[in-house]
C-alpha positions in Angstrom: -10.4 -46.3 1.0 -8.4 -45.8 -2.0 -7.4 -47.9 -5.1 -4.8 -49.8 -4.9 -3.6 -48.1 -8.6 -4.6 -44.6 -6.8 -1.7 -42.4 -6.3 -1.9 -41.1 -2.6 -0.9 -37.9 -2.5 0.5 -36.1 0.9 1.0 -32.6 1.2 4.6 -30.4 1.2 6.2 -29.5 4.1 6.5 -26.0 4.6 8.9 -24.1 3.5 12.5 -23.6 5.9 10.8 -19.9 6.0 7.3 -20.2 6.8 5.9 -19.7 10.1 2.9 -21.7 9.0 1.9 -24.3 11.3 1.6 -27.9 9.4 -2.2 -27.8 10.7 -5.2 -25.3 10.8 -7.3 -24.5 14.3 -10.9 -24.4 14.2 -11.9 -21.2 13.3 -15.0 -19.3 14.3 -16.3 -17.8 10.8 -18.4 -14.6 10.3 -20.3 -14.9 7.2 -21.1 -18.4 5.4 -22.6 -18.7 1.9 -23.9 -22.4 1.0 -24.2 -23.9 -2.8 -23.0 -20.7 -4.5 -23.0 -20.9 -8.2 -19.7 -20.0 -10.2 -18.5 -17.4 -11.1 -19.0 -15.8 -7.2 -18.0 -13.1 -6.0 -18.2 -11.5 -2.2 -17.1 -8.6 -0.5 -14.9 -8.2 2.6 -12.7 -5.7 4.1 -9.5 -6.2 3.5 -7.3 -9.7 4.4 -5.2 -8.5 7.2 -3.6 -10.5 10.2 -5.7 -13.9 10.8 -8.4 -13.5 8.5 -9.0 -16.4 6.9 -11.1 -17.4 3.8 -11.9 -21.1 3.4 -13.9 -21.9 -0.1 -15.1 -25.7 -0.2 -15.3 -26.8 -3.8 -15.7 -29.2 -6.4 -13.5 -29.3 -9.5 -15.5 -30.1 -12.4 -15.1 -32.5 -15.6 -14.8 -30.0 -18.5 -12.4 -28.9 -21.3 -11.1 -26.0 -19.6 -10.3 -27.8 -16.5 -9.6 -25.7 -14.2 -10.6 -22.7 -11.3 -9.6 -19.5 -9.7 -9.8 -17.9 -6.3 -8.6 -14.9 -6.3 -8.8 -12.2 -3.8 -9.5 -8.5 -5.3 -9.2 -5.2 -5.0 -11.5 -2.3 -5.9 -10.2 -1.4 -9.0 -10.4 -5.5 -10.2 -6.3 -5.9 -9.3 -6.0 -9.6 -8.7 -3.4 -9.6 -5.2 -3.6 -13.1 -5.1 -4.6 -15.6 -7.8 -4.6 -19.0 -6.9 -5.3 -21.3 -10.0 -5.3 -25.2 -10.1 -5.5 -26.4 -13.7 -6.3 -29.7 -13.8 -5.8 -30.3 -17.5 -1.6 -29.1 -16.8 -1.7 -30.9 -13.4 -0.4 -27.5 -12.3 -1.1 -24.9 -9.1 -0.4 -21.7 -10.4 -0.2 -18.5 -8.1 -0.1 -15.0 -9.3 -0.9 -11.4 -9.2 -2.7 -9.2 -12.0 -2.4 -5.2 -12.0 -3.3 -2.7 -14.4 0.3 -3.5 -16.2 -1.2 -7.1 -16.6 -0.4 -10.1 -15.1 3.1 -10.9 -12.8 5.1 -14.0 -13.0 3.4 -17.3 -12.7 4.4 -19.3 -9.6 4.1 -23.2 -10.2 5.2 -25.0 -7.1 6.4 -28.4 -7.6 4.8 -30.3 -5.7 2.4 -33.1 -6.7 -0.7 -32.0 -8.1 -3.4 -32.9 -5.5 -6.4 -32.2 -7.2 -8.5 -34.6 -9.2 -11.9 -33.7 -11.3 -15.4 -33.9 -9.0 -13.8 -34.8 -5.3 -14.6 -32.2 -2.6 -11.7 -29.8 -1.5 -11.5 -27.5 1.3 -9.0 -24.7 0.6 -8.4 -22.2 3.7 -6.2 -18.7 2.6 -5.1 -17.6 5.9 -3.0 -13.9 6.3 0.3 -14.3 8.3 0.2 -10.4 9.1 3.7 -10.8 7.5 2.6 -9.8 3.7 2.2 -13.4 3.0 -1.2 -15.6 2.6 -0.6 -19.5 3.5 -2.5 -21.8 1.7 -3.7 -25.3 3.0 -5.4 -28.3 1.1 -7.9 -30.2 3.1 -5.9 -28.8 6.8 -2.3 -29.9 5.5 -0.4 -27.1 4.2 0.0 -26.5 0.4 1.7 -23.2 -0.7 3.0 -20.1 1.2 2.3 -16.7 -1.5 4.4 -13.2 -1.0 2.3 -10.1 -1.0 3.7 -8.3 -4.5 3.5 -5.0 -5.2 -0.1 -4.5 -3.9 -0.7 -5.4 -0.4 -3.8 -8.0 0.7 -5.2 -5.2 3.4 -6.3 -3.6 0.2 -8.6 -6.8 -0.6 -12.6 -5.8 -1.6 -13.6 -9.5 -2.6 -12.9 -13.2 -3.0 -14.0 -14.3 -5.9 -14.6 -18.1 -7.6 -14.6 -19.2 -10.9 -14.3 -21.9 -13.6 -15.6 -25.2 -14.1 -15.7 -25.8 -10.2 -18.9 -26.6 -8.1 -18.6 -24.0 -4.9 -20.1 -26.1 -1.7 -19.4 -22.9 0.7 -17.5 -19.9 1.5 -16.8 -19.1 4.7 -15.0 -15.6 5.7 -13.1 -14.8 9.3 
């Protein structure tokens, strides 16, 4: 039960746009890795229509405060970066190419993460160049494919001062 001095935080809706459902099914995952250390990195075959990658992690207490998914293509493009910082109180999404990196997006709603409490994050493709991302089942951010598209993905991969619990890949 929570403090009464702890902010409660409650996810967004989704966007007027999104054809993301407010809640996840139960999915029926392919591959499963368990206590993974960070920095991890695992193949996969693209991220096309339904796939779904679902990371469980644990944000750590450190200077740099912070950790990235991001899914990757074979010549190390980042197609989707996904990047909570906890010492900004920020979610930043982009995309890095061989041109560099794209501009940040930095939705505004309230940060949801705090230092060494367990997070499920699931990245699920629409099949309409976008990924939806939801924060413990409730929705948290809806990312446009830029210029390189996610069935081009090789690999998920984790990193920063996070503790990775599991990976699981649909």
């Amino acid at each position: 039960m929570p403090d009464d001095n702890e902010a409660s935080w409650s996810p967004p809706p989704p966007p007027a746009y999104s054809s993301a459902p407010p809640t996840l099914p139960i999915p029926q995952f392919a591959r499963e890795v368990f206590n993974v250390s960070a920095p991890a990195e695992l193949p996969m075959d693209g991220f096309n229509y339904g796939n779904r990658i679902r990371v469980v992690v644990q944000p750590l207490l450190t200077d740099e405060g912070g950790f990235a998914v991001n899914l990757k293509d074979e010549d190390d493009n980042i197609l989707l970066h996904f990047n909570p910082r906890l010492t900004e109180e920020a979610v930043v999404f982009n995309t890095y190419d061989e041109d560099g990196w794209q501009y940040e997006e930095r939705p505004t709603f309230p940060f949801p993460f705090q230092a060494l409490r367990v997070y499920t994050i699931d990245f699920t493709s629409t099949g309409r160049n976008t990924v939806v991302i939801y924060l413990n089942g409730q929705f948290l951010h809806e990312f446009r494919e830029r210029q390189l598209p996610f069935d081009d993905a090789s690999s998920v991969e984790i990193k920063g001062d996070v503790r990775i619990h599991s990976i699981h890949m649909a």
